[in-house]
N, C-alpha and C positions, 0 to 999 in steps of 0.2 A: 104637325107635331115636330116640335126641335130632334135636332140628331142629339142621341145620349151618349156622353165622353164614353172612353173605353178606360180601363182601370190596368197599367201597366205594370208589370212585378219584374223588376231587371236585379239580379244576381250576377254578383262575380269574385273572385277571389278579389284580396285587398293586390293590387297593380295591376290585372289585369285593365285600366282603361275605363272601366265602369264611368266614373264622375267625367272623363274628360269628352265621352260621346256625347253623354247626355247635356254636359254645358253646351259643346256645339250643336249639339241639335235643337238647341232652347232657344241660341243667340243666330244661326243662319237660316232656322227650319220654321219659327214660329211667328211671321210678321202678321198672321189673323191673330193672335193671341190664343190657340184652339190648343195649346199644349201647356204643361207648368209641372212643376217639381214638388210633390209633397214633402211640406218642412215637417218634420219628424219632431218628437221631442225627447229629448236624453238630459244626463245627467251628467254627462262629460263634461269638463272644463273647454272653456272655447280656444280653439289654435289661432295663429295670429292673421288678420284680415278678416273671420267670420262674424257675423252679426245677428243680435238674436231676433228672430222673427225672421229671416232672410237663409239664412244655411240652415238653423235648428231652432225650435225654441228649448231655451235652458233652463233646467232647471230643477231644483232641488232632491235627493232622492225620497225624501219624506211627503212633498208634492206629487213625486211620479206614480209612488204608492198608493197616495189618496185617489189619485186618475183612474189604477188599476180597479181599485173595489167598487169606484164610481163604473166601469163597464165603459169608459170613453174611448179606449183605444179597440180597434179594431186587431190591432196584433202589437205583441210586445214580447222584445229579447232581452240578454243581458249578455252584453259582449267584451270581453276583454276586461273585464269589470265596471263596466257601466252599463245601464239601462236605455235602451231604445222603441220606440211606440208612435204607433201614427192612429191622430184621430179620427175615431169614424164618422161623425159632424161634418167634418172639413170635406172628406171625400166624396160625400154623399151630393156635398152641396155644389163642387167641382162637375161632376160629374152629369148632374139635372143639368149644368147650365152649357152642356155639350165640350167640355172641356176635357181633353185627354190628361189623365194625371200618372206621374211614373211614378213605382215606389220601389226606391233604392234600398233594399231587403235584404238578409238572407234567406238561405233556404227554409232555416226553423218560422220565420215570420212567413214567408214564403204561403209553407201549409196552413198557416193559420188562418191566411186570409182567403186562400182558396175555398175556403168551407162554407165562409162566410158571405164571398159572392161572386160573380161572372170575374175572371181577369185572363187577359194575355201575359202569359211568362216569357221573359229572354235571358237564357245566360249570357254571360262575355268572360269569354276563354281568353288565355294567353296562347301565343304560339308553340313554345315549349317553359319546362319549370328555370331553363338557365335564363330566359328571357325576363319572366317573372323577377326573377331572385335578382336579373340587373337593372331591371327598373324600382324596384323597393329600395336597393343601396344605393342609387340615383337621385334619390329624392332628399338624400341626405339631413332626416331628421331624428331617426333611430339607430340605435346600438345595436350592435353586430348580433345580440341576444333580442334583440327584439323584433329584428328582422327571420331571426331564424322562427321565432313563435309564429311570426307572422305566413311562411313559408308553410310550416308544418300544418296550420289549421288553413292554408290556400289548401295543401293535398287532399285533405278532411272534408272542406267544401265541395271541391270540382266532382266529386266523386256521386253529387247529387245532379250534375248536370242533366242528366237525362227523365229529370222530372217537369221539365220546363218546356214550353211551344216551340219554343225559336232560340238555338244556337250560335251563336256569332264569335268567331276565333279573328282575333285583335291582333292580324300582325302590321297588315298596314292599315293607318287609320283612317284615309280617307274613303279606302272600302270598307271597311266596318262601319262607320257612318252613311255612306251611301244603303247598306243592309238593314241599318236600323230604321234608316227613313223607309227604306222598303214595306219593310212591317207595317209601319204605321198606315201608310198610305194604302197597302194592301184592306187591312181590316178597314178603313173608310166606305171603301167602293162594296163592305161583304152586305148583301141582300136586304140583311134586316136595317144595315142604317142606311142605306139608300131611300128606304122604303120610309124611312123614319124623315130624313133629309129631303128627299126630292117627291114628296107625298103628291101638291097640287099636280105637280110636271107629271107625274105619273095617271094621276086623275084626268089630266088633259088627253095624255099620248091614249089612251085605253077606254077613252067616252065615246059610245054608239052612237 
């Protein structure tokens, strides 16, 4: 029997690092191909370098709605004023073919999906909020007002931290990446996908 992906739920406030671990651990961590990033679908307008079917698939808020009463999304938010949702299709099929899949969520999605099936949660914290607040004004693409919204619903979020498996505080990055890979690698070696993965080997080591 193939090893079955594990279904990853990673939350974090907007700068805490979220997007920048999981690219690296996508481009230095995954040469089997046994990891991937679920593309979400929204409604958001695309920022410049993003492509659709690749970062997001985009697309219409009158599309997104039809999806919703279709039952296709597994969980679906509205953030900042647009709509966000990941297919339950997609994961499903990811995941039969032993593929670990992360989903870059909030908390509100977060619980959605929890209900709905087995997942590992990880927050990524900042080190503290002046840290935060200097990597958003750092990135220099928002107004001094839209960084403070952005702030104020980071405080709103972290405050769900302790709903999640696994904690990881982002001040330096190549330990926080090294922790995430930890994760990963931990739930690999847990019992039942051993059992699932190394079935004949096990059959061989334990035959009278």
């Amino acid at each position: 029997m193939a090893q079955q992906g594990t279904l990853y739920i990673i939350s974090s406030p907007s700068g805490a690092g979220k997007s920048s671990l999981l690219n690296a651990l996508l481009t230095q961590h995954n040469s089997a191909g046994k990891m991937q990033l679920s593309v979400s679908h929204t409604t958001r307008a695309t920022r410049p370098g993003e492509k659709h079917g690749v970062h997001y698939h985009f697309v219409k808020v009158e599309e997104f709605k039809a999806l919703i009463e279709r039952g296709d999304f597994l969980e679906w938010a509205e953030v900042f004023g647009n709509y966000y949702g990941t297919s339950r299709a997609a994961i499903e099929a990811c995941l039969a073919q032993g593929i670990d899949v992360f989903l870059d969520i909030d908390w509100q999605g977060a619980r959605q999906i929890r209900e709905q099936m087995p997942t590992k949660s990880i927050f990524i914290l900042p080190p503290s909020r002046e840290e935060l607040e200097r990597r958003l004004i750092g990135r220099g693409q928002d107004s001094a007002e839209v960084i403070k919204g952005r702030m104020d619903k980071a405080i709103a979020e972290m405050v769900h931290y302790d709903e999640y498996d696994y904690v990881i505080i982002n001040e330096d990055f190549e330990q926080a990446l090294f922790q995430l890979r930890a994760i990963i690698e931990c739930q690999r070696l847990e019992l039942r996908q051993q059992q699932q993965a190394q079935q004949n080997l096990l059959q061989q080591l334990l035959a009278e």
